[in-house]
C-alpha positions as CSV (number, residue, x, y, z in Angstrom):
1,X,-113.4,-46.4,85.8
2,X,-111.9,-48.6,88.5
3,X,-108.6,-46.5,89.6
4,X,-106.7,-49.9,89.7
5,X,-107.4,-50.0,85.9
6,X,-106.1,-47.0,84.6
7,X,-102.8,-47.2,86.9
8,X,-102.6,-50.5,85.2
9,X,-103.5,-48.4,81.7
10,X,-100.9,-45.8,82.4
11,X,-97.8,-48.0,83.8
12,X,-98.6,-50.0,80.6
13,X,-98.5,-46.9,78.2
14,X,-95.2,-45.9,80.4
15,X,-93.4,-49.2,79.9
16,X,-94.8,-49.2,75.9
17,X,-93.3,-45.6,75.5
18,X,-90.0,-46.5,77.0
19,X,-89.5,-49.4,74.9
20,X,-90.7,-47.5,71.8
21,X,-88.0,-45.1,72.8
22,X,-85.0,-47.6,73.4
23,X,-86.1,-50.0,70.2
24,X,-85.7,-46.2,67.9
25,X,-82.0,-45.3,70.0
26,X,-80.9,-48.6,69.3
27,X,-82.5,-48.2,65.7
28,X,-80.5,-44.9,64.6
29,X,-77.6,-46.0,66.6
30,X,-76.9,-49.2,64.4
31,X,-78.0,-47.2,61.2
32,X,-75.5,-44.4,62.4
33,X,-72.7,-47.3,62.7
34,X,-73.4,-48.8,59.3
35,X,-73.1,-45.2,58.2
36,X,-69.7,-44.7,59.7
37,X,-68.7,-47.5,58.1
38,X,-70.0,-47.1,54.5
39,X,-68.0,-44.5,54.2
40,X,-64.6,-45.4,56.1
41,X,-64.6,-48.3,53.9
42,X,-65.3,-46.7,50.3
43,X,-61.9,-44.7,48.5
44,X,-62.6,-41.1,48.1
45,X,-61.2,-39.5,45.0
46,X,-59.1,-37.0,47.0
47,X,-57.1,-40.3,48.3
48,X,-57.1,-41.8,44.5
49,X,-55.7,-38.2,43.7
50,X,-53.1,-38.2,46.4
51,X,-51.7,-41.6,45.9
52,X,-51.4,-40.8,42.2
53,X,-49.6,-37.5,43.1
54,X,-47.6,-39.6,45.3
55,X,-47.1,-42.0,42.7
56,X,-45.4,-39.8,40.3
57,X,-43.2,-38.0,42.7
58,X,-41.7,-41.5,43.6
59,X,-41.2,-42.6,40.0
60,X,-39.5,-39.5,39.8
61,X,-37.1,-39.4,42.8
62,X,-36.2,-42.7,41.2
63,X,-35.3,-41.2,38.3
64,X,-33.0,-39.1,39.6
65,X,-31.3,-41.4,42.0
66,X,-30.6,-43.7,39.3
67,X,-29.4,-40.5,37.0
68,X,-27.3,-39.8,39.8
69,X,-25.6,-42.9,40.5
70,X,-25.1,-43.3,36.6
71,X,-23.1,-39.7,36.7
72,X,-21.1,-41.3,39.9
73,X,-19.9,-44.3,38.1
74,X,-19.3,-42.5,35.4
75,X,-17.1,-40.1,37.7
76,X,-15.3,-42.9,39.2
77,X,-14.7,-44.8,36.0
78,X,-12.9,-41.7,34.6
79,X,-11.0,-41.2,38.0
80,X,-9.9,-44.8,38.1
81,X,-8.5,-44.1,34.0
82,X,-6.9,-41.2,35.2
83,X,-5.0,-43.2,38.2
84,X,-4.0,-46.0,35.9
85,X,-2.6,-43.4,33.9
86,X,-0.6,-41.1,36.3
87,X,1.1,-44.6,37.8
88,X,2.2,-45.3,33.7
89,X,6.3,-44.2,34.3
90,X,7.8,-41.9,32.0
């Protein structure tokens, strides 16, 4: 075989390889990115479980802040009856 031929054969089979070799890196590199975003983008039930959690422990402070300010006009109505009545001369 004529050597100018198979140089030609293996800087051919080179240059094949190495775009085999970048087409499959840039192949599993996309399919890695879709990946990566598959799952940042779908809810995991330990986050549905935590903002239900969450949820309830907000309804409930709520609760008891409105309990609370309830018991302070309530507090402040009895104090305001009690002033009305210490100013009565007699």
């Amino acid at each position: 075989m004529d050597p100018d031929v198979w140089n030609f054969a293996v800087v051919m089979t080179v240059i094949i390889a190495s775009l085999g070799g970048l087409a499959g890196i840039w192949i599993v590199t996309r399919w890695a990115l879709a990946a990566t975003k598959r799952k940042e983008t779908a809810p995991s039930r330990l986050d549905d479980a935590r903002l239900e959690q969450l949820q309830q422990s907000v309804d409930s402070i709520a609760i008891e802040v409105e309990r609370m300010s309830e018991a302070q006009r309530f507090s402040a109505k009895l104090l305001a009856g009690r002033e009305a009545e210490s100013r009565i001369p007699r």
